[in-house]
BARO-350644 format. One record per residue: residue in one letter; y, z negated, x negated of N, C-alpha, C in turn. Coordinates in nm, 3 decimals, decimal comma. Example, Ala and Ser with C-alpha at 12.3 -4.5 7.8 and 13.67 -1.06 7.14 Angstrom:
BEGIN
r  nyy  nzz  nxx  cayy  cazz  caxx  cyy  czz  cxx
A  -0,569  -0,780  -1,319  -0,450  -0,780  -1,230  -0,330  -0,780  -1,320
S  -0,225  -0,708  -1,285  -0,106  -0,714  -1,367  0,003  -0,787  -1,290
***
This chain:
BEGIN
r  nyy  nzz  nxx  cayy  cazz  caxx  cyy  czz  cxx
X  10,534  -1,966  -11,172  10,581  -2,073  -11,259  10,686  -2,156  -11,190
X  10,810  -2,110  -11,115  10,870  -2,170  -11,017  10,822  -2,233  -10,938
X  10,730  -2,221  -10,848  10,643  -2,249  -10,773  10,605  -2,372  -10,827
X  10,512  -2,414  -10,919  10,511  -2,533  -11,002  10,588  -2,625  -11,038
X  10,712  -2,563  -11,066  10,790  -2,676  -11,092  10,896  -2,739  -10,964
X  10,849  -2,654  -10,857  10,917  -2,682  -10,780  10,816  -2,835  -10,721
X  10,689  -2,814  -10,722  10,597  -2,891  -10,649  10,593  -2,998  -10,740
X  10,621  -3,055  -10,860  10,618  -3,140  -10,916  10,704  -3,311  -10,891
X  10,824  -3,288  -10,843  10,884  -3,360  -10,805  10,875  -3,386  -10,680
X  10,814  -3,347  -10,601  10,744  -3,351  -10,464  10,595  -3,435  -10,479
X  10,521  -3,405  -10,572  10,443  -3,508  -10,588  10,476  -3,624  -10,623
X  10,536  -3,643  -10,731  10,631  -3,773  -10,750  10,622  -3,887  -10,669
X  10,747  -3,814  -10,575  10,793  -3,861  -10,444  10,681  -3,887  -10,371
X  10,580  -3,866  -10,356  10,512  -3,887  -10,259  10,451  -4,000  -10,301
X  10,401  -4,006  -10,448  10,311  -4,093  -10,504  10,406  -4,259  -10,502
X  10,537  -4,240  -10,514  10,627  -4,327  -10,491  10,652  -4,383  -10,384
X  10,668  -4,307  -10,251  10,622  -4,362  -10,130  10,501  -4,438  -10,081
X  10,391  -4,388  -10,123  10,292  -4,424  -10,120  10,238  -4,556  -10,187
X  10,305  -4,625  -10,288  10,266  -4,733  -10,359  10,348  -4,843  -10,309
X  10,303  -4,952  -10,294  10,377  -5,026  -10,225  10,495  -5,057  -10,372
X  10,584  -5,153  -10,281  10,699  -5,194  -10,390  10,797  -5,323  -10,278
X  10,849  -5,386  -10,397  10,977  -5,463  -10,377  11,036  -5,381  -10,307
X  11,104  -5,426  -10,146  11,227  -5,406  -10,106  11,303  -5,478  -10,178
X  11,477  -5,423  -10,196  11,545  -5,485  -10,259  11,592  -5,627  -10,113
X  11,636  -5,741  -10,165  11,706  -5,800  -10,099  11,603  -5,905  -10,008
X  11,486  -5,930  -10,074  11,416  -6,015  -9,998  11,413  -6,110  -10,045
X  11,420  -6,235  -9,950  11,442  -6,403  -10,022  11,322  -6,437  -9,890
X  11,290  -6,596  -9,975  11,196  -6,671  -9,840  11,269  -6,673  -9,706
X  11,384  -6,610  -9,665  11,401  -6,668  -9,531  11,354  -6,511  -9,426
X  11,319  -6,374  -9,541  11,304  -6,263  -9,511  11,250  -6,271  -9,384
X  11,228  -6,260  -9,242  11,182  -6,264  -9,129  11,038  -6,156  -9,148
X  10,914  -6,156  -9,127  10,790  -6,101  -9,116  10,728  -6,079  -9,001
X  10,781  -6,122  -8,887  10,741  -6,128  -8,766  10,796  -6,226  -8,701
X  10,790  -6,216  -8,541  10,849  -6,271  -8,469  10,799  -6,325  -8,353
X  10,735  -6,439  -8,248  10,654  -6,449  -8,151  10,796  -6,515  -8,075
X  10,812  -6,461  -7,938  10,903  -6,482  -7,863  11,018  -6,544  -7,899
X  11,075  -6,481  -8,012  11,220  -6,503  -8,014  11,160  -6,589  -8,184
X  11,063  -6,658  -8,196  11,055  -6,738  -8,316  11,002  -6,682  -8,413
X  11,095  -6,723  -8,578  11,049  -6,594  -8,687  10,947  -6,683  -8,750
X  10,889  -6,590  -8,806  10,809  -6,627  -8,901  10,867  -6,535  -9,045
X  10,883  -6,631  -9,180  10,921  -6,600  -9,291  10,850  -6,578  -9,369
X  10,908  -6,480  -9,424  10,787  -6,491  -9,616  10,778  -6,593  -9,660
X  10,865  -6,700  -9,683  10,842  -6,776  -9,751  10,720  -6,856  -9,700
X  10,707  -6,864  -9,579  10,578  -6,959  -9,479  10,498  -6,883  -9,523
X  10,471  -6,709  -9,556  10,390  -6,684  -9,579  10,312  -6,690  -9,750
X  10,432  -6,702  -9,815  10,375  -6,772  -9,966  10,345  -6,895  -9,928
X  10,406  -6,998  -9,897  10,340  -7,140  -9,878  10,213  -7,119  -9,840
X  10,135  -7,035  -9,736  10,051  -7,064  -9,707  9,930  -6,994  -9,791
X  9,985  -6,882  -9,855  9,892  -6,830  -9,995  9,850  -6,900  -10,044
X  9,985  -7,004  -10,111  9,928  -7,096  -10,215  9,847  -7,222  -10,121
X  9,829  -7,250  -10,055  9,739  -7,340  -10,013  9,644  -7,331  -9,979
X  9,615  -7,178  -9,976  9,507  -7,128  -9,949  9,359  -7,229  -10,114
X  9,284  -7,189  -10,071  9,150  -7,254  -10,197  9,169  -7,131  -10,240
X  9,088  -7,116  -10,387  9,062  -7,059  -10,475  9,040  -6,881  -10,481
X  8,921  -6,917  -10,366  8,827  -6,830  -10,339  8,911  -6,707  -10,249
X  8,989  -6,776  -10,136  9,094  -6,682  -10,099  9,205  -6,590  -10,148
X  9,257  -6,634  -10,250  9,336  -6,610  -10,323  9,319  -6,488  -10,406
X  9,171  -6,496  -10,446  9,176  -6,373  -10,528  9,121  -6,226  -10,428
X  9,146  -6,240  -10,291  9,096  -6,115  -10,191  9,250  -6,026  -10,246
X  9,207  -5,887  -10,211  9,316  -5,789  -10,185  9,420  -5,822  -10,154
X  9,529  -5,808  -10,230  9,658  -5,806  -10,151  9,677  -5,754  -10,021
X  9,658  -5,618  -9,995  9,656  -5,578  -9,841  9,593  -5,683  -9,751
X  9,492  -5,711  -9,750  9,382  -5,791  -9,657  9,423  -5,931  -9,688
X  9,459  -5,980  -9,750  9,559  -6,091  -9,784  9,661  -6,102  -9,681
X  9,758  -6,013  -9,742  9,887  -6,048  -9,660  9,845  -6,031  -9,465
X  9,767  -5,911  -9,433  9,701  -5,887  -9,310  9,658  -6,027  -9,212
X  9,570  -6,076  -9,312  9,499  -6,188  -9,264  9,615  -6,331  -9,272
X  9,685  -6,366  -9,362  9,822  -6,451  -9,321  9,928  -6,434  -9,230
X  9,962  -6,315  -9,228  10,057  -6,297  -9,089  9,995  -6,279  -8,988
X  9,839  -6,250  -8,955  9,811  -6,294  -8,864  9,775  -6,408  -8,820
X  9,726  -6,427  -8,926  9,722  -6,619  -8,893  9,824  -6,719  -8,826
X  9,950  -6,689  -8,909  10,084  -6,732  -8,880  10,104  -6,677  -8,716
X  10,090  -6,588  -8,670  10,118  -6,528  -8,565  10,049  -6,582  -8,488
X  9,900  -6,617  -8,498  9,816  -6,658  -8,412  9,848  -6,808  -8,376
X  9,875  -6,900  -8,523  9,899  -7,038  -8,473  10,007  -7,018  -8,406
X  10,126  -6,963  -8,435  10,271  -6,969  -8,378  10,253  -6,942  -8,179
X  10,150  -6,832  -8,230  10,115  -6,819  -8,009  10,055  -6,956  -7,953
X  9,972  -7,012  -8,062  9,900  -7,155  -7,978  10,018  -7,257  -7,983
X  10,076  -7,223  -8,105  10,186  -7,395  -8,097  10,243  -7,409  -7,941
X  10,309  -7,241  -7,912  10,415  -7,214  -7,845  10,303  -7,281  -7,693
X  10,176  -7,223  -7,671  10,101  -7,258  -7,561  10,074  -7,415  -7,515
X  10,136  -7,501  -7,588  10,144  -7,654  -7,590  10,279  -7,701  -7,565
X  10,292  -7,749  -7,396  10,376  -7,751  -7,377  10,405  -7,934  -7,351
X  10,300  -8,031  -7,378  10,297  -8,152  -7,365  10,194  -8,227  -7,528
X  10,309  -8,317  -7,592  10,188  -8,376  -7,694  10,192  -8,515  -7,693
X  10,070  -8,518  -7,680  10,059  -8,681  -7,676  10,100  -8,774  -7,751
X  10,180  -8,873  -7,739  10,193  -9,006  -7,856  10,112  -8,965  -7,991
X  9,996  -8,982  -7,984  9,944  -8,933  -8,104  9,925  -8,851  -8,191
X  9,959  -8,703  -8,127  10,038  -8,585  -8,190  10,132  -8,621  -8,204
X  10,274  -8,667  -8,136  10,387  -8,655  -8,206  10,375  -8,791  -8,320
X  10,329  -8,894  -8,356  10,334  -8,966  -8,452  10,221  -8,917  -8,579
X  10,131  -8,778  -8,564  10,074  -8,774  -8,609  10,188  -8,668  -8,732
X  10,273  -8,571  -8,640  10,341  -8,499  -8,669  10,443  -8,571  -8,755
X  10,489  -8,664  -8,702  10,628  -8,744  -8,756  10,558  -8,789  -8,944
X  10,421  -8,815  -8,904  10,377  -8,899  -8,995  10,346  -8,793  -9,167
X  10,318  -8,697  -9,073  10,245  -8,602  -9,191  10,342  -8,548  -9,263
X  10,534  -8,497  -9,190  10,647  -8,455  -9,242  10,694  -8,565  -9,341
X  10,651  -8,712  -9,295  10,727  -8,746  -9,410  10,632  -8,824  -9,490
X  10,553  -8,757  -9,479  10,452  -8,780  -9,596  10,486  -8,702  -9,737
X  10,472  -8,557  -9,637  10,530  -8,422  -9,700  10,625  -8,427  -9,786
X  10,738  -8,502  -9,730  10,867  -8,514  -9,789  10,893  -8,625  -9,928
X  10,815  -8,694  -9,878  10,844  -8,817  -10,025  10,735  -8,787  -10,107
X  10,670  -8,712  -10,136  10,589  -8,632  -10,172  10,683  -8,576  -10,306
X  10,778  -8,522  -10,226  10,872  -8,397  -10,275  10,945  -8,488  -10,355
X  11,006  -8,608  -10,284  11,120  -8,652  -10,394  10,989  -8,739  -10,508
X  10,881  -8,801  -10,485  10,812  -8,812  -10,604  10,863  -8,718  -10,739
X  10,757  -8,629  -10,687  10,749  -8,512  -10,793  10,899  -8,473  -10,838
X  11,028  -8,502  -10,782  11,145  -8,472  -10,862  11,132  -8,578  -10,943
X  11,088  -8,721  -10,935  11,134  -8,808  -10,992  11,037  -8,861  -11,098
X  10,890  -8,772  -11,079  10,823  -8,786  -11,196  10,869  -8,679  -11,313
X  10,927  -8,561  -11,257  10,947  -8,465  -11,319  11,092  -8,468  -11,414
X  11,152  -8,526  -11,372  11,306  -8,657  -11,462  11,286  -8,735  -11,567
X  11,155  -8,811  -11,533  11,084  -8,916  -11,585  11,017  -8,894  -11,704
X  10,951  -8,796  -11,675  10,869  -8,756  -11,810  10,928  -8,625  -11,914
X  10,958  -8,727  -11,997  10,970  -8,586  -12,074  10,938  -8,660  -12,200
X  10,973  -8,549  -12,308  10,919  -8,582  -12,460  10,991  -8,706  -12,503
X  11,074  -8,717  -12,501  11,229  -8,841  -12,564  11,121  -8,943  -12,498
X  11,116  -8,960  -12,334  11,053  -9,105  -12,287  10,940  -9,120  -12,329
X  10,819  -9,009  -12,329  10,688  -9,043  -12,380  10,726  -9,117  -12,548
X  10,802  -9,046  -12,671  10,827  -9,066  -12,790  10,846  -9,227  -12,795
X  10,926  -9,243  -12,696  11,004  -9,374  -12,672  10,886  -9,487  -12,638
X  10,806  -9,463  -12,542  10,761  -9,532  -12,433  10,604  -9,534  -12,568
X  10,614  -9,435  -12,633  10,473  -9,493  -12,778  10,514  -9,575  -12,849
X  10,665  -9,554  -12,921  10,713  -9,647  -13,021  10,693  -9,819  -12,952
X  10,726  -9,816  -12,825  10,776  -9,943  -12,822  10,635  -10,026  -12,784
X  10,549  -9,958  -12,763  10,408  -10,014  -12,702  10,365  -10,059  -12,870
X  10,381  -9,986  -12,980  10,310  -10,005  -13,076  10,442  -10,081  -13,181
X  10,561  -10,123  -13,176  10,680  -10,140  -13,265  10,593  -10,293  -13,334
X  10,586  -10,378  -13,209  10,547  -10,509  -13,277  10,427  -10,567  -13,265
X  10,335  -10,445  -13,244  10,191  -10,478  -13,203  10,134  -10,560  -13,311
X  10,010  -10,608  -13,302  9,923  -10,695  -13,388  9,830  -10,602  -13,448
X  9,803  -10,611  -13,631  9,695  -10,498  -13,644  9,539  -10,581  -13,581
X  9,471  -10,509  -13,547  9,377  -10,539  -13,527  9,233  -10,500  -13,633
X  9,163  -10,620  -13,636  9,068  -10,567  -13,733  8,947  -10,555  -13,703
X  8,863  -10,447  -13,729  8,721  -10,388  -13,649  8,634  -10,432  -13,766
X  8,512  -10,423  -13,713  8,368  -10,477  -13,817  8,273  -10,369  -13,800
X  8,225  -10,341  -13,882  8,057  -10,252  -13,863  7,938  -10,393  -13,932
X  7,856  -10,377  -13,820  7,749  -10,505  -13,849  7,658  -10,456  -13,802
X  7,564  -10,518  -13,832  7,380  -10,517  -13,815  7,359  -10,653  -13,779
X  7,280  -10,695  -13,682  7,212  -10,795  -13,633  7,047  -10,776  -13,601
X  6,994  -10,889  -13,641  6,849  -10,888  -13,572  6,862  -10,998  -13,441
X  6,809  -10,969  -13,334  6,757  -11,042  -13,264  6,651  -11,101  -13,213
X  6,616  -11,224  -13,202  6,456  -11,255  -13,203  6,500  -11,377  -13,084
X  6,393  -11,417  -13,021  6,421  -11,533  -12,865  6,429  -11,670  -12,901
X  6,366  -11,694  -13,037  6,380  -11,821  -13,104  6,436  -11,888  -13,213
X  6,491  -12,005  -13,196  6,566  -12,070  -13,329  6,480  -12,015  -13,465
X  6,351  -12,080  -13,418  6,246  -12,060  -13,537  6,240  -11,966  -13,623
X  6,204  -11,892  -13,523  6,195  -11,725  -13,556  6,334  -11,654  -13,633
X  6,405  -11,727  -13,620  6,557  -11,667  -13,702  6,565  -11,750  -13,810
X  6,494  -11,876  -13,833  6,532  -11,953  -13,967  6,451  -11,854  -14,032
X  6,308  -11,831  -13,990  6,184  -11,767  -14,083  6,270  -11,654  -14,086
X  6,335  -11,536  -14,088  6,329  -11,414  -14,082  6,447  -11,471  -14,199
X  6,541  -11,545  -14,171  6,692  -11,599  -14,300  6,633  -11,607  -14,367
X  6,478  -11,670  -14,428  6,409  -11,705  -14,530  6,396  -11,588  -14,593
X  6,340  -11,520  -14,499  6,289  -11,355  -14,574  6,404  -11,338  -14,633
X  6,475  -11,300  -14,588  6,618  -11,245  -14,628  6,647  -11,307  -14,747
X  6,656  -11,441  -14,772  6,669  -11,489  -14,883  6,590  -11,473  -14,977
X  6,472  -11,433  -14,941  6,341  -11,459  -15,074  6,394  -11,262  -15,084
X  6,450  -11,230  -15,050  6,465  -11,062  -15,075  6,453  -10,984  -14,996
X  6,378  -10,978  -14,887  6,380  -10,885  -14,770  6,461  -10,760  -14,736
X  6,450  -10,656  -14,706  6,539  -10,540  -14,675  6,554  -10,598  -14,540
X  6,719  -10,610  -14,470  6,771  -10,673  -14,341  6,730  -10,532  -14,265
X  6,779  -10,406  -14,280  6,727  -10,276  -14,201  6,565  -10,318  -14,114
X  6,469  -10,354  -14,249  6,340  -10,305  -14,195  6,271  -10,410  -14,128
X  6,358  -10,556  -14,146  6,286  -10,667  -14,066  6,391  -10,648  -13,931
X  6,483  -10,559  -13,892  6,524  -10,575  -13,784  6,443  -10,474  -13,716
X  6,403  -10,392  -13,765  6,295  -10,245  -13,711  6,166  -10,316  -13,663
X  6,139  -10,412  -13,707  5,994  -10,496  -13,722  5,972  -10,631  -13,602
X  6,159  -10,722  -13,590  6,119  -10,815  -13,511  6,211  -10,823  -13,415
X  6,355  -10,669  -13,439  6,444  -10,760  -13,348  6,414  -10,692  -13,167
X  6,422  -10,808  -13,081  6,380  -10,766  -12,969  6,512  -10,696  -12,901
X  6,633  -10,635  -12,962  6,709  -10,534  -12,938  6,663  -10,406  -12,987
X  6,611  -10,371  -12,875  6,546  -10,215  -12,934  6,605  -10,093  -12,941
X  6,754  -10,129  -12,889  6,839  -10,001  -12,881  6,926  -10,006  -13,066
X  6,920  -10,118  -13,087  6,987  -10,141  -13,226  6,882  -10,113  -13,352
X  6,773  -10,224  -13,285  6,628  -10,266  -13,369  6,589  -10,120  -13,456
X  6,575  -9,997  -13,349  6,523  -9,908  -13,471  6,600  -9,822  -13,557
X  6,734  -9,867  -13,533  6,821  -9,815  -13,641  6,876  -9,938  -13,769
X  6,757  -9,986  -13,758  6,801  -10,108  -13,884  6,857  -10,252  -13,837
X  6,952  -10,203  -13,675  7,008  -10,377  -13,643  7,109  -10,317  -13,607
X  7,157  -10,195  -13,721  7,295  -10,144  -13,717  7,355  -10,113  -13,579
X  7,480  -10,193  -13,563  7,598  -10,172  -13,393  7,703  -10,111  -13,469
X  7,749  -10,019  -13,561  7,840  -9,956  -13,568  7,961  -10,035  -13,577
X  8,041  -9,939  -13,579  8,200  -10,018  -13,571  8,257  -10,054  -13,465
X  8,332  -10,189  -13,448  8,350  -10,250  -13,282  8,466  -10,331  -13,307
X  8,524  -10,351  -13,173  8,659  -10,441  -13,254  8,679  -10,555  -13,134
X  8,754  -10,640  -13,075  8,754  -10,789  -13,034  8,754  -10,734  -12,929
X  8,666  -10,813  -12,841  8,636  -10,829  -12,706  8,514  -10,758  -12,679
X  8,441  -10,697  -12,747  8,330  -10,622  -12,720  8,206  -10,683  -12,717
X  8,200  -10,746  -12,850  8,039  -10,854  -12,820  8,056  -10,998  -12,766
X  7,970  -11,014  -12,697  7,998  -11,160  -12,635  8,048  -11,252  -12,751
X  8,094  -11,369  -12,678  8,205  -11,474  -12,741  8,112  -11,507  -12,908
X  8,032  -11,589  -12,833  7,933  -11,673  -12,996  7,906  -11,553  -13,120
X  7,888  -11,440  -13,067  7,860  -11,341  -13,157  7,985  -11,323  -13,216
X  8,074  -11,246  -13,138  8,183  -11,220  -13,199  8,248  -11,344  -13,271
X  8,301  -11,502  -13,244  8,328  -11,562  -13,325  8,245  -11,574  -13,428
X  8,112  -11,540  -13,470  8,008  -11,489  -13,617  8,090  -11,409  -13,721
X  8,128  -11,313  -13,636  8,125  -11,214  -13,677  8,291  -11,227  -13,749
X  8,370  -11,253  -13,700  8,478  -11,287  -13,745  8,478  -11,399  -13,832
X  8,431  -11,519  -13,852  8,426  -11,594  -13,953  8,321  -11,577  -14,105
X  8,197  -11,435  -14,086  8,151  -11,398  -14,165  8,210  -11,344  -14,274
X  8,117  -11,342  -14,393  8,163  -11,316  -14,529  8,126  -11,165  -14,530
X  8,147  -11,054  -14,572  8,123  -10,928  -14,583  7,997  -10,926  -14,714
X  7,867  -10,891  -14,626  7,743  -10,874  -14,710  7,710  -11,014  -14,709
X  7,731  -11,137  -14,638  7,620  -11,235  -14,672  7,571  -11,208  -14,540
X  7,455  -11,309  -14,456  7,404  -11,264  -14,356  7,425  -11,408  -14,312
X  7,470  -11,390  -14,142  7,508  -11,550  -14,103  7,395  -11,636  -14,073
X  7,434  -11,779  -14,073  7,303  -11,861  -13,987  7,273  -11,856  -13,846
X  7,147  -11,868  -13,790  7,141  -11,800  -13,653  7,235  -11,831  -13,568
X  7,245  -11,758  -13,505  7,361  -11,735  -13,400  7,331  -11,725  -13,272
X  7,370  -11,848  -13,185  7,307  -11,822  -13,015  7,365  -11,794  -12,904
X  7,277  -11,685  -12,848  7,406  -11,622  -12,738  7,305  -11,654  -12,590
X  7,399  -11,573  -12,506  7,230  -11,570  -12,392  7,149  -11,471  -12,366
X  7,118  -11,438  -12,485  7,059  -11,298  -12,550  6,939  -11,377  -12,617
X  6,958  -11,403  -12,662  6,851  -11,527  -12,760  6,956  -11,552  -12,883
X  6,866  -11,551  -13,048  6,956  -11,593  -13,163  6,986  -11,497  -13,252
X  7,078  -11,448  -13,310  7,079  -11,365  -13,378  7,141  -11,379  -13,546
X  7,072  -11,296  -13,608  7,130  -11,289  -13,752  7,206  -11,207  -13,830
X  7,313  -11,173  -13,843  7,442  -11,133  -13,806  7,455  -11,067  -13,955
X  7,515  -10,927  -14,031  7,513  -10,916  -14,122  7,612  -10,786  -14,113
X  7,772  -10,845  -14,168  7,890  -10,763  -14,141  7,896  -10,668  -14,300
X  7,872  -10,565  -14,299  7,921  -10,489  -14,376  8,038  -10,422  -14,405
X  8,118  -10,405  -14,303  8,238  -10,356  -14,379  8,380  -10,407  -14,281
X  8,467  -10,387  -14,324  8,574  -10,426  -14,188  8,718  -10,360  -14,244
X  8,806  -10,317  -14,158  8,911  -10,206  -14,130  9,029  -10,259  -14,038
X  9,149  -10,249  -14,045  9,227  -10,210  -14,013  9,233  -10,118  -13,880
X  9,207  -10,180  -13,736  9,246  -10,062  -13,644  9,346  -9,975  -13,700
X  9,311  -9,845  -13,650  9,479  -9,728  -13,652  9,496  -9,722  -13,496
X  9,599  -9,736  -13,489  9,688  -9,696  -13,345  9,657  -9,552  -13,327
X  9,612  -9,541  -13,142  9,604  -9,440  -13,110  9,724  -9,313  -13,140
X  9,699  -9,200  -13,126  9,801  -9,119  -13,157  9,859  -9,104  -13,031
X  9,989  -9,031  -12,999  10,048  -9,059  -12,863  9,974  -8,917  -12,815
X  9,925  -8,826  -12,866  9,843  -8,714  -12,768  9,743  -8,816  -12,757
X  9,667  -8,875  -12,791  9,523  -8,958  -12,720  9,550  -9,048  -12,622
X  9,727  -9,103  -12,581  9,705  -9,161  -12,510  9,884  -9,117  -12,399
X  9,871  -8,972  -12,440  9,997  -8,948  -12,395  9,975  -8,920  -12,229
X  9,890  -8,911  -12,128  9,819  -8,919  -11,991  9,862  -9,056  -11,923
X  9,813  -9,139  -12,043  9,838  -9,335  -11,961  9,962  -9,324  -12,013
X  10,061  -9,303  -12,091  10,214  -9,341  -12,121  10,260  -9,271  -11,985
X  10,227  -9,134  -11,992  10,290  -9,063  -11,851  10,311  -9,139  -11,736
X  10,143  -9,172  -11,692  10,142  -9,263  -11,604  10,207  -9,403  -11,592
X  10,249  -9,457  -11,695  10,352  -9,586  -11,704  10,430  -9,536  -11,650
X  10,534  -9,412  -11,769  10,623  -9,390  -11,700  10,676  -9,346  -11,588
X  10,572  -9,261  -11,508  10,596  -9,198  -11,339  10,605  -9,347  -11,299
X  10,504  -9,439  -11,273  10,502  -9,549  -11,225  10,621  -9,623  -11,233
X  10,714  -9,673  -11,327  10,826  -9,697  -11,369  10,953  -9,656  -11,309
X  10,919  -9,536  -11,321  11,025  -9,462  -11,252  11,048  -9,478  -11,084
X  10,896  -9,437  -11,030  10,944  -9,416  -10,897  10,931  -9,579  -10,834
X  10,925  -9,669  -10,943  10,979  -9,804  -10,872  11,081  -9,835  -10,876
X  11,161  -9,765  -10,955  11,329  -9,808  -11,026  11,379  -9,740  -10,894
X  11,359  -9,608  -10,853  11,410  -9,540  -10,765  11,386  -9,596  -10,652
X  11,277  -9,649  -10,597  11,253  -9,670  -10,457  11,359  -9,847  -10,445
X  11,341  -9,909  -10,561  11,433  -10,030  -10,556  11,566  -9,962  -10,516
X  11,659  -9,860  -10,556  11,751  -9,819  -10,568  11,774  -9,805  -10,439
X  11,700  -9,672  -10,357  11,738  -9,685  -10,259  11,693  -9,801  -10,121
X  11,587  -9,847  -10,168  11,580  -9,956  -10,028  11,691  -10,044  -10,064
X  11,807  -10,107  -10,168  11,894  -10,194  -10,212  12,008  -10,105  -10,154
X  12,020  -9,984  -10,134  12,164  -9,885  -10,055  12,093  -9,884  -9,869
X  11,978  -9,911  -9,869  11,942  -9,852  -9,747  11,976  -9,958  -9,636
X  11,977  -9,961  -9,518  12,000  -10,027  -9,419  11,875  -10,028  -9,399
X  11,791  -10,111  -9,371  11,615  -10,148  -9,353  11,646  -10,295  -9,267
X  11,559  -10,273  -9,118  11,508  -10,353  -9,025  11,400  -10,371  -8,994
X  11,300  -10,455  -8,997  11,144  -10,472  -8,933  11,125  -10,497  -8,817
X  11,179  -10,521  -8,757  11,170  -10,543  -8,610  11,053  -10,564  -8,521
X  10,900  -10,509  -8,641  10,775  -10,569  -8,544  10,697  -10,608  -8,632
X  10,808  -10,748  -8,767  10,725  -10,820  -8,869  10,615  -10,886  -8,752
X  10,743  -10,956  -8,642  10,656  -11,074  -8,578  10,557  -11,066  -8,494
X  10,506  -10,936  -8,465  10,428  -10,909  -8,374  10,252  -10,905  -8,392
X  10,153  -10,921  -8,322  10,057  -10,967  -8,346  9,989  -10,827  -8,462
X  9,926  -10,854  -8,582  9,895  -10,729  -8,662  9,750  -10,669  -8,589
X  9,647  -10,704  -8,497  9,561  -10,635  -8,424  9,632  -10,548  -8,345
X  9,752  -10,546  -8,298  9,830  -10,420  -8,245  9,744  -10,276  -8,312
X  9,759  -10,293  -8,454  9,728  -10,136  -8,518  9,560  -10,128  -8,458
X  9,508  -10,193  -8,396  9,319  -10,150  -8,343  9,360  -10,064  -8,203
X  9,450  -10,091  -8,155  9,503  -10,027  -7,977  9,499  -9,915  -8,019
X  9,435  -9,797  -8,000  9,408  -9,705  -8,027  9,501  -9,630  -7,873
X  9,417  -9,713  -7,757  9,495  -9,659  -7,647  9,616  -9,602  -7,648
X  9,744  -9,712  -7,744  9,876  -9,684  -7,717  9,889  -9,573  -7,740
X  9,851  -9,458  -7,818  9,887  -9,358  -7,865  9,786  -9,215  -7,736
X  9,711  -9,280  -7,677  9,608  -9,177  -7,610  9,697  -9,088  -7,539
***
């Protein structure tokens, strides 16, 4: 029975050794390896996790971390094996860091930018003194001739169902077999001649033909509404985007107005950028 309890806390321990774990005291600058004197950090090695695609990401942790520090190790031996870079490496290099970098202050300055107060703000004021707008649901027939639209108004007048003579003559066949019926639509959608119809129509009479470059049509508005303003979730994506936009122009004014800025090769011929040579 001693015996047992002696071996118990010995397994423990072992099973505890055995599982990996947090060292205490590790930050991104933790050193992971070293190629002649130069470290390589955890933190390079999370950066490069996360940039890894999708598909990588979800391998083993062991075979994971294995396959990144060697990686890291491997580029770090080739960097070090390049001991001359051409114009076009080093501007390729210069170019990509500060790409990298304003990158970075973006994203602080979209991330300032947007929040609930400015989106709240940035809906009210788009919609404070807007115009209501008013939408129509209509039915039209279309036919290619004047003629052909007085005769069909006739029908209509002597009694005709408008649905079944648009099923019958109108040469819009995407409308034609649902009666004529275009649903609900609001300004700027149907061409000009139509839409001014349609706006000076009486609700339930049917207009006099109407000519577009469609042919003529006979126009018959049934109901009309009051746009409602989008809600700010339906259009809270494009406010965002105002406001990032907004922002990182306020900022970039800011600092090019503190910055010391020279051009020094406005005047120079702009086919310069085809010389591919200069950089070979």
């Amino acid at each position: 029975m001693t015996k047992h309890l002696a071996v118990a806390p010995l397994l423990a321990l072992a099973t505890l050794l055995a599982a990996p774990v947090w060292a205490e005291g590790e930050t991104a600058d933790t050193v992971m390896a070293t190629v002649n004197g130069t470290k390589i950090t955890l933190g390079e090695m999370i950066a490069l996790r996360e940039a890894l695609p999708e598909q990588y990401q979800t391998m083993p942790d062991d075979a994971l971390f294995k396959g990144i520090m060697d990686q890291l190790v491997q580029q770090e031996v080739l960097r070090q094996s390049v001991t001359t870079l051409s114009p076009r490496d080093t501007a390729t290099m210069v170019n990509d860091t500060r790409g990298y970098v304003s990158g970075v202050a973006i994203q602080s300055i979209v991330e300032t930018a947007v929040t609930d107060e400015a989106l709240q703000t940035a809906y009210e004021t788009r919609f404070k003194n807007s115009p209501q707008v008013t939408e129509y649901n209509a039915s039209h027939i279309l036919v290619k001739t004047l003629e052909e639209a007085e005769k069909l108004k006739a029908d209509l007048a002597a009694g005709a169902d408008f649905a079944e003579l648009a099923k019958a003559n109108s040469i819009d066949t995407g409308s034609g077999a649902a009666g004529g019926a275009l649903g609900w639509f609001g300004p700027g959608v149907m061409v000009k001649p139509f839409e001014d119809a349609v706006i000076a129509a009486k609700v339930g009479e049917v207009t006099a033909p109407v000519q577009s470059d469609f042919g003529y049509h006979l126009i018959l508005v049934t109901e009309t509404r009051v746009a409602a303003n989008p809600t700010l979730d339906q259009i809270r994506d494009e406010l965002a985007t105002e406001i990032e936009n907004a922002a990182i122009e306020a900022k970039l004014a800011e600092l090019e107005g503190t910055a010391t800025i020279t051009r020094e090769g406005e005047g120079l011929d702009p086919t310069l950028l085809k010389n591919s040579a200069l950089i070979d």
